[in-house]
N, C-alpha and C positions, 0 to 999 in steps of 0.2 A: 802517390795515393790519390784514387781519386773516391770524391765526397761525395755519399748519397745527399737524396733531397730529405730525412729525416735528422742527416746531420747539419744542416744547412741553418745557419741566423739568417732568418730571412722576415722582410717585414710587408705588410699588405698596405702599401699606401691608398688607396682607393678605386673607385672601377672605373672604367669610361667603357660607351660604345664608340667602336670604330666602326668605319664605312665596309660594307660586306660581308658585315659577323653579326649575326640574329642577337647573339647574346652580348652582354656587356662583357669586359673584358678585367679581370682582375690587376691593377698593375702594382709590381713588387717591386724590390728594390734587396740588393745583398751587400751584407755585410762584408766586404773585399774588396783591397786593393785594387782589386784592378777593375772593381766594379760600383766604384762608390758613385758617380756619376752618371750609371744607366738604368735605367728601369725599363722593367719586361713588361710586357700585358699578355698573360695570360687568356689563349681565346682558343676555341671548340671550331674547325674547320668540319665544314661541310663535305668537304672530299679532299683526300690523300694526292692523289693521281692526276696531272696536268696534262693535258693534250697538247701537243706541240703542231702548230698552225704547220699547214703542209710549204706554206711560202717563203718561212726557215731552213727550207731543205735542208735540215739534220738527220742524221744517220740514227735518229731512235724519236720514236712518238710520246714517247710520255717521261715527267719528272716527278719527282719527290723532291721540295723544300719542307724544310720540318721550320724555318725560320725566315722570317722578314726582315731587314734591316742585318746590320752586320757592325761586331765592334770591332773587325779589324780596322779598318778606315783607311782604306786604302786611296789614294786621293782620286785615284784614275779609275775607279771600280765603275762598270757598266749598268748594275742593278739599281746603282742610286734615284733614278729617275720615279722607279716602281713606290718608293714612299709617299709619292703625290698623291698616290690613290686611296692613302690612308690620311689623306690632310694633316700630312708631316711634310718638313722640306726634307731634298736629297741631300741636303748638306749635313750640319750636325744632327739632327732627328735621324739619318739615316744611322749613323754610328752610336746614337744614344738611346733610341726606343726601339726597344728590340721586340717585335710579337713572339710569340712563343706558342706554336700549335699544340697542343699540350697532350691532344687523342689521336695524332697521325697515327702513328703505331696502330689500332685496331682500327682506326678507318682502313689503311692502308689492308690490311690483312680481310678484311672485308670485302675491298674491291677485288683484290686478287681473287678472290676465293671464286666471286661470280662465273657463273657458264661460258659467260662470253668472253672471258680473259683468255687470249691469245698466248700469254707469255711472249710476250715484246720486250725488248730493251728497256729498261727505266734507269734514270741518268737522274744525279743529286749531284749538288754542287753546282749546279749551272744558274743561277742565279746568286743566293751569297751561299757562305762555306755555312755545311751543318758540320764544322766541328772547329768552328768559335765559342771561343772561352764558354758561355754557357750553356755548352751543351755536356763539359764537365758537372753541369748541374741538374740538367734536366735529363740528360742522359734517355734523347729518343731513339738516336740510332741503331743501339742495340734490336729494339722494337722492330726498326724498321728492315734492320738488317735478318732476322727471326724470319718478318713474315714475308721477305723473297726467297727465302731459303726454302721455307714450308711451301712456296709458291712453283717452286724451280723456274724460278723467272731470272735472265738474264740482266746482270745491270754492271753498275760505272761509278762511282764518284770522284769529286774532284775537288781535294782541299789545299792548305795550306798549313795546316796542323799536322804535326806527329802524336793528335791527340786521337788519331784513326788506328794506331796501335794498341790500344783498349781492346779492339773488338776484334783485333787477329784471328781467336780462335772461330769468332762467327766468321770472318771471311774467309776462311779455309774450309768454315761446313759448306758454305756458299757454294764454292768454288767446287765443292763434291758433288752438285745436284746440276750447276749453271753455268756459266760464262758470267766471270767475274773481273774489273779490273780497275787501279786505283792509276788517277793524276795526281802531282804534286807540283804545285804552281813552285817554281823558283826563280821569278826574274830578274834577283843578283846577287850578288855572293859580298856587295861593298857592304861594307856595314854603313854606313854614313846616306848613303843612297836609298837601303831597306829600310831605316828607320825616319829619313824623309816621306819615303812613300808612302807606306802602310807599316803606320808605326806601332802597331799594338798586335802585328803578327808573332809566330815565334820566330825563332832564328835562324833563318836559314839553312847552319850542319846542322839544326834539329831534325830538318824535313829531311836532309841527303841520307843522314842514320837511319830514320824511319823507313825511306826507299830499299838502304841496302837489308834493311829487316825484312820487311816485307816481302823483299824478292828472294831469300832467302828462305822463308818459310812457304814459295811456288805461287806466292800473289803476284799477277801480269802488273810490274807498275814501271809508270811511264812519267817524265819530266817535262811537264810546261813552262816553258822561257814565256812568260805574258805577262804585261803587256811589255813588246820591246818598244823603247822609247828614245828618238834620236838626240845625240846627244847625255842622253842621262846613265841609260844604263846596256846601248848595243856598242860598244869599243870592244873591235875583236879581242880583243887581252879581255874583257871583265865577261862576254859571252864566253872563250877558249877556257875561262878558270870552272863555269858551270858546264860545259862538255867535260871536261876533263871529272871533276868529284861527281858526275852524271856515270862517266863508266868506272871510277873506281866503286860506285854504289851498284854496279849492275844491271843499271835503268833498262830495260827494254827496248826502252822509243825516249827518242827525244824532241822536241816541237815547239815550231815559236809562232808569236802572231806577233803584229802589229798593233800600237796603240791605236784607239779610235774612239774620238770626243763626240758623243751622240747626245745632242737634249744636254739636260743643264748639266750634265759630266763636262762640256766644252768651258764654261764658267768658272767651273769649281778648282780645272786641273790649270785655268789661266791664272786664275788667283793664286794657285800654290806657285806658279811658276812666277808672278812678280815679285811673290813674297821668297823663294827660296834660289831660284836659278834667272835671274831678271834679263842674264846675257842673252837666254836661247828666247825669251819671248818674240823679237822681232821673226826667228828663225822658225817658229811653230806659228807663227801670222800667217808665214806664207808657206809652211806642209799645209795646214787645215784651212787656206782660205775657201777654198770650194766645197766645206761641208764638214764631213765628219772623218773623214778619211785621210791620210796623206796620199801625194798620188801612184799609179802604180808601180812606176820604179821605185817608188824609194820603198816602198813594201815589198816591191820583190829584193831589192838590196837588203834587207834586213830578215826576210825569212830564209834567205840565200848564206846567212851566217850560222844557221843551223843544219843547212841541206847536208845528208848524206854525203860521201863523196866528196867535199871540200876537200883541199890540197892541204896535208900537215893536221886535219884534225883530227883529236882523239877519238871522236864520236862518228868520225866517218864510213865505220863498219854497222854504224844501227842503220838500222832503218828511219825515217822521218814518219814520227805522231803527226800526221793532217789533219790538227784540232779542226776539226768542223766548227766552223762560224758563222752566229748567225748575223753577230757586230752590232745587234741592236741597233738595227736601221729603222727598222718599223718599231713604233711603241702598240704595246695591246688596243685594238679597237674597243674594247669591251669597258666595264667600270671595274668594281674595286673586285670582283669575284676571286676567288685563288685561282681556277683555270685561268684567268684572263691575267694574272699579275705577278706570276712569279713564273712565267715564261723563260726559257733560256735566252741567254745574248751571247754567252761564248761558251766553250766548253771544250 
């Protein structure tokens, strides 16, 4: 069941301005387990619709993020760095102070609606998930999903949650006017390993059930193996078990990427490794001595464990998702703007 905002205990602990939002920002706090330690701000964006810098070379120009910051907490998540711009760190603040755009929805339907809209590709999720935990609360997606639909504007999202099953019936209206289609990050099927990483995701068979749903009701949906990580979680046994519950779900496409430590993600993902895997630290010294990348064979060894065509795999009749990435090499030139700061990094 999921809870309106009129059912909701919720408290207004007091307001702040944040950096790039004209108005102060209200910030709350909810009564729930699994949110006793985060508080939201409440804040009126200026525009829905982000421009994607042409030097990203991604395969679509504009994003929707309806959310800042993310309570999955995933250790190795690429958007972390984006919190500086609101004078939070990318560490805990990134997991614990969540913005919450709160008028996307008709901005959003607003821009579309303009002369000038193209109908272009518009791509969500490529910064954090908008269907973390409280969007169970705030419940924008709907909105947003409405006004592409009214729009016949082509788009994408990209989550971790089987909490994108809510809106089936809108992404079927979608899918009648547009080009529609969902990713589902799955990058392991160990339990021990998911819940080191990005411990406040759902469950893994949650997402493969949702996939086989969803592709079941004629939604294009596709499986992201990201970030694959050496040593942790690309052991052809633990990648062959997500091929394998990939085609028993029906997946479309299956696709992996490469980890890549950019800006203080390099810091964050060393720390978790002296504190949880201390063996591989010498071993990721020297993948990541030269930057933020591992080098390129070992990238091509590891996207090469989902390639089409592999000998004995179950997923070798799909085709390969070529996540476009953009790896967050470059951080925004700009300040705290939403154009400028909730750019994509992977997708």
């Amino acid at each position: 069941m999921f809870v309106r905002w009129s059912e909701l205990e919720a408290s207004k602990d007091d307001e702040r301005r944040l950096p790039g939002y004209a108005d102060g920002a209200a910030v709350r706090t909810f009564d729930a387990p699994e949110a006793l330690d985060l508080r939201f701000y409440e804040v009126r964006a200026r525009s829905a619709l982000n421009r994607v810098p042409a030097r990203l070379r991604m395969p679509f120009r504009w994003t929707v993020n309806p959310y800042r910051g993310c309570s999955h907490a995933c250790v190795y998540c690429f958007a972390r760095p984006t919190h500086k711009y609101l004078d939070m760190s990318p560490g805990r603040d990134f997991e614990r102070e969540i913005v919450v755009k709160v008028n996307v929805p008709e901005v959003l339907r607003a821009e579309l609606a303009r002369p000038s809209w193209r109908r272009e590709h518009v791509a969500m999720g490529t910064n954090t998930d908008p269907y973390q935990w409280v969007e169970g609360r705030y419940r924008l997606m709907p909105g947003i999903w409405e006004a592409l639909r009214d729009a016949r504007t082509p788009c994408s999202v990209l989550t971790k949650s089987p909490l994108v099953l809510r809106d089936l019936a809108l992404l079927k209206q979608v899918a009648e006017r547009a080009s529609v289609q969902v990713s589902v990050s799955v990058p392991t099927l160990d339990a021990r390993v998911w819940r080191s990483t990005e411990p406040h995701t759902p469950n893994p068979r949650a997402r493969l059930e949702a996939i086989a749903e969803l592709t079941r009701a004629g939604i294009p949906t596709g499986v992201l193996i990201a970030p694959l990580m050496p040593g942790i979680n690309d052991a052809p046994e633990q990648v062959e078990a997500i091929l394998e519950a990939a085609t028993e779900a029906c997946a479309g496409s299956v696709g992996g990427v490469a980890l890549h430590l950019r800006g203080d993600v390099r810091g964050i993902f060393f720390d978790w490794l002296r504190s949880q895997r201390p063996d591989l630290v010498p071993r990721y010294e020297r993948l990541y001595s030269r930057g933020a990348y591992a080098p390129p064979e070992v990238r091509r060894e590891l996207q090469a464990l989902v390639r089409p065509g592999r000998p004995g795999s179950p997923g070798a009749s799909r085709r390969m998702l070529r996540a476009p990435v953009a790896t967050g090499a470059e951080e925004p030139s700009h300040g705290p703007r939403d154009s400028a700061t909730d750019q994509p990094a992977l997708f």
